[in-house]
C-alpha positions as CSV (number, residue, x, y, z in Angstrom):
1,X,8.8,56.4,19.2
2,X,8.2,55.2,15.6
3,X,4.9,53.0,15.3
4,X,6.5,50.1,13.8
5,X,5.1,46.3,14.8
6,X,7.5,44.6,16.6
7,X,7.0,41.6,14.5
8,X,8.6,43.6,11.4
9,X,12.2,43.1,10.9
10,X,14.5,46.5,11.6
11,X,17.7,45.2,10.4
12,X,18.2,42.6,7.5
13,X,21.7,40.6,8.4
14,X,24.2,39.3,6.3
15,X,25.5,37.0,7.0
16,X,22.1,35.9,9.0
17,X,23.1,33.2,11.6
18,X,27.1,32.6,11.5
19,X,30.5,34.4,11.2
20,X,33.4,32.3,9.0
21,X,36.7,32.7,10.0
22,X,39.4,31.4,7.6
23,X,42.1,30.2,8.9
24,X,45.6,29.9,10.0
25,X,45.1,31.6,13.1
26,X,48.6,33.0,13.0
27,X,47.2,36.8,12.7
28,X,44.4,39.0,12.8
29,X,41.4,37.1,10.7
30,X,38.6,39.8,9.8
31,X,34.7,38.6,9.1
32,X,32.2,41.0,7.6
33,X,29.2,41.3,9.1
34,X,26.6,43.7,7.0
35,X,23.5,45.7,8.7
36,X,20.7,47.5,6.7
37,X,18.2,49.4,8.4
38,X,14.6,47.7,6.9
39,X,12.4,50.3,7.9
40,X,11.8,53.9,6.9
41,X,13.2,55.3,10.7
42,X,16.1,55.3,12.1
43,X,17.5,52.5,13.9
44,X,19.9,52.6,16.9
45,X,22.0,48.8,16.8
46,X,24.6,46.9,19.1
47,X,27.0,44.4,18.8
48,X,27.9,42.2,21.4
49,X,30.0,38.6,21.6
50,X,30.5,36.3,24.9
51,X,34.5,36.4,24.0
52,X,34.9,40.0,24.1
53,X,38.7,39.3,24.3
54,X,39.0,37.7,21.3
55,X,37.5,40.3,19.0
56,X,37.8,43.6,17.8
57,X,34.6,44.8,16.3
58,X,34.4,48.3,14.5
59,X,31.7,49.8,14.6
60,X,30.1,47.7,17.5
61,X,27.1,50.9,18.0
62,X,25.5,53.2,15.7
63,X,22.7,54.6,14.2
64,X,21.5,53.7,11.2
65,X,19.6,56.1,8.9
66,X,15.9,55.4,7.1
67,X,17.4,52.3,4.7
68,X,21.1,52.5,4.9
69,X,23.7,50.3,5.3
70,X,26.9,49.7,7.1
71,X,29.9,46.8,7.0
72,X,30.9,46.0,10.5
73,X,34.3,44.4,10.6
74,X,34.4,41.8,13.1
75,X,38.3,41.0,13.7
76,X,39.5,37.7,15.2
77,X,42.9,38.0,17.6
78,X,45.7,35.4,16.4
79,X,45.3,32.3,18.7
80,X,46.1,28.2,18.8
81,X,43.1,26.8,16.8
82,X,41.8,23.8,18.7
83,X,39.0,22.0,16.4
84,X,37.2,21.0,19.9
85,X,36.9,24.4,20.9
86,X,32.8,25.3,20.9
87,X,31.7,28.3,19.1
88,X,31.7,31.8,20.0
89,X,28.7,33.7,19.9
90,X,27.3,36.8,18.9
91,X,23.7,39.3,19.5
92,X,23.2,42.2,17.3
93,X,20.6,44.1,18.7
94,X,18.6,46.6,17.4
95,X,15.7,49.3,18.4
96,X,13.8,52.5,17.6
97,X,16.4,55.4,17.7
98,X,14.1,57.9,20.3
99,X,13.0,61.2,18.2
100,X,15.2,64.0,18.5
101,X,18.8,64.5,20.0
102,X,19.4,61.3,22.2
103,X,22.9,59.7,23.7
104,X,23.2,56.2,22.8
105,X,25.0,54.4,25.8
106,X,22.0,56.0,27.9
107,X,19.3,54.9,25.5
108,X,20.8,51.1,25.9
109,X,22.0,51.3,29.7
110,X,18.0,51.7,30.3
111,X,17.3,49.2,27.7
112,X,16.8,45.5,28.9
113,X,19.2,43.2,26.8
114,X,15.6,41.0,25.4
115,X,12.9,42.9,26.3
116,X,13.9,46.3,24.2
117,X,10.8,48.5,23.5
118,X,10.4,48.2,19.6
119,X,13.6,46.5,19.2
120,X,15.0,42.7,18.2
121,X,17.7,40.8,18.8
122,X,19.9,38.6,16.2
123,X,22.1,35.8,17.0
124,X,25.1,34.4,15.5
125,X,28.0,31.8,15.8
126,X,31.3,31.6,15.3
127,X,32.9,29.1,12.6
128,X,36.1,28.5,12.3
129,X,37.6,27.1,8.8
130,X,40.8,25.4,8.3
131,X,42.2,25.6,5.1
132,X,43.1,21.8,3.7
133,X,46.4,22.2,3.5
134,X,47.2,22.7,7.0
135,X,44.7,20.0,7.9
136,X,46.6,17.7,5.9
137,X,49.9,18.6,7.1
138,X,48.6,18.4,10.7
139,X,47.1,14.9,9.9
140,X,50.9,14.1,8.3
141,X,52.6,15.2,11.2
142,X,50.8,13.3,13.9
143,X,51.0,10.0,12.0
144,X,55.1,10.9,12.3
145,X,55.0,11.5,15.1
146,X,52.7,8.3,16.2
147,X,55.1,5.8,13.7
148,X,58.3,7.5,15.5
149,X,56.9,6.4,19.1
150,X,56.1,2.7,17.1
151,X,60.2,3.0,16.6
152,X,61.5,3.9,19.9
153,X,59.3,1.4,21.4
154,X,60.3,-1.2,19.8
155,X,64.6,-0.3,20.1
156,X,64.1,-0.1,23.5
157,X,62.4,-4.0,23.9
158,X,65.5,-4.5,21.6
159,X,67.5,-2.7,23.5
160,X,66.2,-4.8,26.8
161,X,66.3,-8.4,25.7
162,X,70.3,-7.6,24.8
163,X,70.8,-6.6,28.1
164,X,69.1,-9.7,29.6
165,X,71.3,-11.8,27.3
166,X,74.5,-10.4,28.5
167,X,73.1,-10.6,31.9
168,X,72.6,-14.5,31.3
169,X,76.1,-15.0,29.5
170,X,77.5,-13.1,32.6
171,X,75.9,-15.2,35.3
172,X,76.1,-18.2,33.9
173,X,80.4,-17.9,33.5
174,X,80.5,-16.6,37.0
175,X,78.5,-19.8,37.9
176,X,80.6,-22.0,35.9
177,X,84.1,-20.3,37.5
178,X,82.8,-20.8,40.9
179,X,82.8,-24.5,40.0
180,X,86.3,-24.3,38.7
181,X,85.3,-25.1,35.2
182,X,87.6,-22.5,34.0
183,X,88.7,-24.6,31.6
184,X,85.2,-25.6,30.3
185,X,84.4,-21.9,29.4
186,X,87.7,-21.6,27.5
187,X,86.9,-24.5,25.2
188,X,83.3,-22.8,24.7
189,X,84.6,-20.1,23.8
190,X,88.0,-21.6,21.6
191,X,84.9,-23.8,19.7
192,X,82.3,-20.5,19.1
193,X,85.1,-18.7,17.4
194,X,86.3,-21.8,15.4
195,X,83.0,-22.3,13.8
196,X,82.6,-18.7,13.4
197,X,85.4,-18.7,11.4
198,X,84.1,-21.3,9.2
């Protein structure tokens, strides 16, 4: 193993503590994520995220070389954004590459995800942008949508107090023809459509 403090940085990160995702969320969104090895041995490094089903990261593993860098393309899958959904996040984690030939899923199976001998871990989060636009329209769309409920509500207390009236008028003749004021009702009515004519 390389005699390097544990307190020195191995990788340098950009970006250092979040991944932007611009959105619509219709297809696949991709965030860079860029790794440089800050020491003069190589470094063996790991990606990992808590929504493994939501990304597609290439390279997730590797070695990196005395110095060198490498772009890892972190790839969101197309999904319904939800502005309340919390943040995904991410560990990069990085160690000593072993001298020699060495396989790298052994070197990290044995490798306690925290605790690595001369290693580090980096942590990121998820952010997810909007673009205005589609805010705005969204914004629109739900204040439609709220004024259109506004409407129905209101034809439908319409539509209710001119069923009670007919129910009234209706009543009220069969009262009056149960009476046998037949008659009476004719001249109500004979006197509403003269003055209506007027």
């Amino acid at each position: 193993m390389s005699d390097i403090k544990p307190t020195a940085p191995l990788l340098i990160i950009s970006p250092p503590t979040e991944l932007t995702f611009k959105g619509p969320f219709t297809d696949v969104v991709t965030s860079e994520l860029h790794l440089k090895n800050a020491t003069n041995s190589n470094i063996c490094f790991k990606i990992m995220t808590t929504a493994p089903r939501r990304y597609c990261v290439r390279p997730n593993n590797g070695v990196l070389g005395a110095e060198e860098d490498i772009t890892v393309n972190v790839m969101l899958q197309p999904f319904e954004y939800d502005p309340q959904e919390r943040p995904h996040k991410f560990m990069v984690q990085a160690m000593t590459a072993p001298p020699g030939e060495f396989d790298q899923e052994t070197v990290w199976k044995y490798s306690a995800a925290g605790s690595l001998i001369n290693g580090q871990s980096y942590k990121l989060l998820s952010v997810f942008e909007m673009p205005i636009s589609a805010t705005t329209d969204t914004k629109q769309l739900l204040q439609e949508i709220s004024h259109l409920k506004h409407e129905i509500t209101m034809l439908e207390k319409e539509k209710s107090g001119y069923n009670d009236s007919y129910i009234m008028t209706r009543d009220w003749k069969n009262s009056l023809q149960k009476r046998g004021m037949s008659d009476t009702i004719h001249s109500l009515v004979t006197i509403r459509d003269t003055n209506d004519m007027k």
